[in-house]
N, C-alpha and C positions, 0 to 999 in steps of 0.2 A: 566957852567950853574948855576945861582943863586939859592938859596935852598929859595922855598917857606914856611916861617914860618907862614903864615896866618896870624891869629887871634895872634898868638905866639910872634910876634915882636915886639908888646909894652912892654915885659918883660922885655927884656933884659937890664941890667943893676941893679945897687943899690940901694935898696929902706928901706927906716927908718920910723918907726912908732912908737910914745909913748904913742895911747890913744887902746893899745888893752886887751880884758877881756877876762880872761879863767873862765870858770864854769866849776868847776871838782867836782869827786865824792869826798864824806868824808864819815868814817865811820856812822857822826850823820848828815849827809845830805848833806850839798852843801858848798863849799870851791870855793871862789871868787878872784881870783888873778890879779889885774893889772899889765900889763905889757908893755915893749918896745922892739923893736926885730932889726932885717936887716936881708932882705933876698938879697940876689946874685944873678941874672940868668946870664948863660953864652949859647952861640950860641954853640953848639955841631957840627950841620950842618944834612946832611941828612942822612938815614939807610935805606938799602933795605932787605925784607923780603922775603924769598921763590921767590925771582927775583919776585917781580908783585907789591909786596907793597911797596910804599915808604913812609916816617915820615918824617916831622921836629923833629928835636929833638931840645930842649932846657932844661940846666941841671940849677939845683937851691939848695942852700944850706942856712937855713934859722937856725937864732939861737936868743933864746928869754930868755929874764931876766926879776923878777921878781920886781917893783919900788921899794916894800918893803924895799928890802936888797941889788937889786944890783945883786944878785943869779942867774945864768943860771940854768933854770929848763927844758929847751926844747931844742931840735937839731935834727933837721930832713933834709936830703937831698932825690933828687929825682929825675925825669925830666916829665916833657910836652911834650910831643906827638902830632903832627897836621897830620892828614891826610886827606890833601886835596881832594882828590877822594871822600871819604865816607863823607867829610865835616865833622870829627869826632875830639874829642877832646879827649885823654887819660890823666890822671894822676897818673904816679907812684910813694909811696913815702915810706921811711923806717925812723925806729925810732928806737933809741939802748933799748928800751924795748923786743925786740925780735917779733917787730908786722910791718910786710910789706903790702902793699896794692897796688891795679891796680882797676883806679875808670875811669869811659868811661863818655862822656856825649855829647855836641852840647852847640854851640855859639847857645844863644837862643836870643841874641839881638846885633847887631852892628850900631850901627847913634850915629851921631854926634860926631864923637871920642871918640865914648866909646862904650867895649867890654864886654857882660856879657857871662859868662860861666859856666854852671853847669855843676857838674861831681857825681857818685856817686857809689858806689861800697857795697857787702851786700855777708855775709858768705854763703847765697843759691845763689849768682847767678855762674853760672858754668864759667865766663869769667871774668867779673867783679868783681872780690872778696881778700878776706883778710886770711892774712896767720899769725901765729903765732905761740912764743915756749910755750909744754906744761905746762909751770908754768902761760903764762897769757890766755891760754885756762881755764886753770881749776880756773884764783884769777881774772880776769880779762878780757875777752874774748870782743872782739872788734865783731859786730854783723852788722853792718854798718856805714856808713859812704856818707855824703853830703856836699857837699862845691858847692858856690857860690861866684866869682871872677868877679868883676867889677875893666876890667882898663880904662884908659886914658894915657895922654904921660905923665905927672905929677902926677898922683896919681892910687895907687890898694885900692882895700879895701875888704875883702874877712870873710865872714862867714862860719865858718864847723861845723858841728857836728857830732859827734862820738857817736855811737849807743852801751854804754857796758854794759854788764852784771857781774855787783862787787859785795861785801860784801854781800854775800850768793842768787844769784840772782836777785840784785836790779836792774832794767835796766833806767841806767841812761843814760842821754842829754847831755854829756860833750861839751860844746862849747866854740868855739874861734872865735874872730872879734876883724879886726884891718884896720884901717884906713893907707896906709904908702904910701912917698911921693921919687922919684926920685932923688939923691942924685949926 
C-alpha cells in the first residue's frame, strides 16, 4: 500500500537557496546575516501510533552558511509529519543548541501547485511546544515559534520566526526567510 505523504510530497528532495536573511539578537540590538543553505528531505514512509494513528513521515536535514565568510552557523535536522485523517501538519525539529521543538499546524492553502503550510509551536501550549537545556532556559529561552512554507515542484520558500527571550529579557523576532530552488 502506497504511504500517503499529502501535502508532504513536494518535499522531497534537494533544495539550494542563496537569497536567505537571518535577523538575530545582538547584544546592542539586531545582527543581519545573509546567507545560502541546502536542505535534504528524504521519504521515511509511514508510523503507526497507539494502532489508530498513522503519519507520513518525511525527514530533512538542512545546513546553512554565512555569504560573509563561507562559515556554517546553522544545522538543524527534523521531520514533517502528515496526518491525513486530521488533515494536520506537525513539525519537529532539533538544533545542537540544546533547543528541540514540535510545532502542529494545517495546509492553509493548496491551487495551483503550490502548497502553504503554517505550523507553530509556544512554551504554554501543553502539545505544541518547546523544550530546552537549562543554560538556554536561563541566556536564551525560545518562547515561540512560527513558520510559514510555500512550495511548488521547483521552488520552497519559507519564513520562521523565533520568539526569544536574550540579553537580560529582551524578547526578540529572530527570523529567517529563504527562497530555495530543487536541485
Amino acid at each position: 500500500m502506497a504511504v500517503d505523504f499529502g501535502p508532504l510530497a513536494q518535499l522531497v528532495g534537494i533544495w539550494k537557496g542563496d537569497k536567505g536573511m537571518d535577523v538575530a539578537p545582538d547584544p546592542d540590538g539586531t545582527e543581519e546575516n545573509p546567507f545560502f543553505e541546502t536542505i535534504e528531505f528524504t521519504q521515511v514512509g509511514d508510523v503507526k501510533n497507539a494502532e489508530s494513528q498513522v503519519l507520513a513521515v518525511v525527514r530533512y536535514q538542512q545546513e546553512v552558511y554565512r555569504k560573509s565568510d563561507g562559515a556554517q552557523f546553522h544545522d538543524q535536522t527534523g521531520y514533517w509529519l502528515w496526518d491525513a485523517e486530521k488533515q494536520e501538519v506537525m513539525h519537529s525539529l532539533a538544533i545542537p543548541r540544546g533547543v528541540c521543538l514540535l510545532a502542529g499546524g494545517k495546509v492553509v492553502s493548496s491551487q495551483n501547485g503550490e502548497t502553504v503550510i503554517e505550523v507553530a509551536a509556544s512554551s504554554e501550549d501543553p502539545n505544541y511546544s518547546i523544550v530546552e537545556a537549562p543554560f538556554m532556559s536561563e541566556k536564551a529561552s525560545t518562547k515561540a515559534f512560527e513558520m510559514k512554507l510555500t512550495i511548488s515542484d521547483t521552488r520552497i520558500h519559507y519564513k520562521e520566526t523565533t520568539h526569544v527571550d536574550i540579553y537580560g529579557g529582551k524578547d526578540f523576532k529572530h527570523t529567517d526567510e529563504n527562497s530555495l530552488k530543487k536541485v
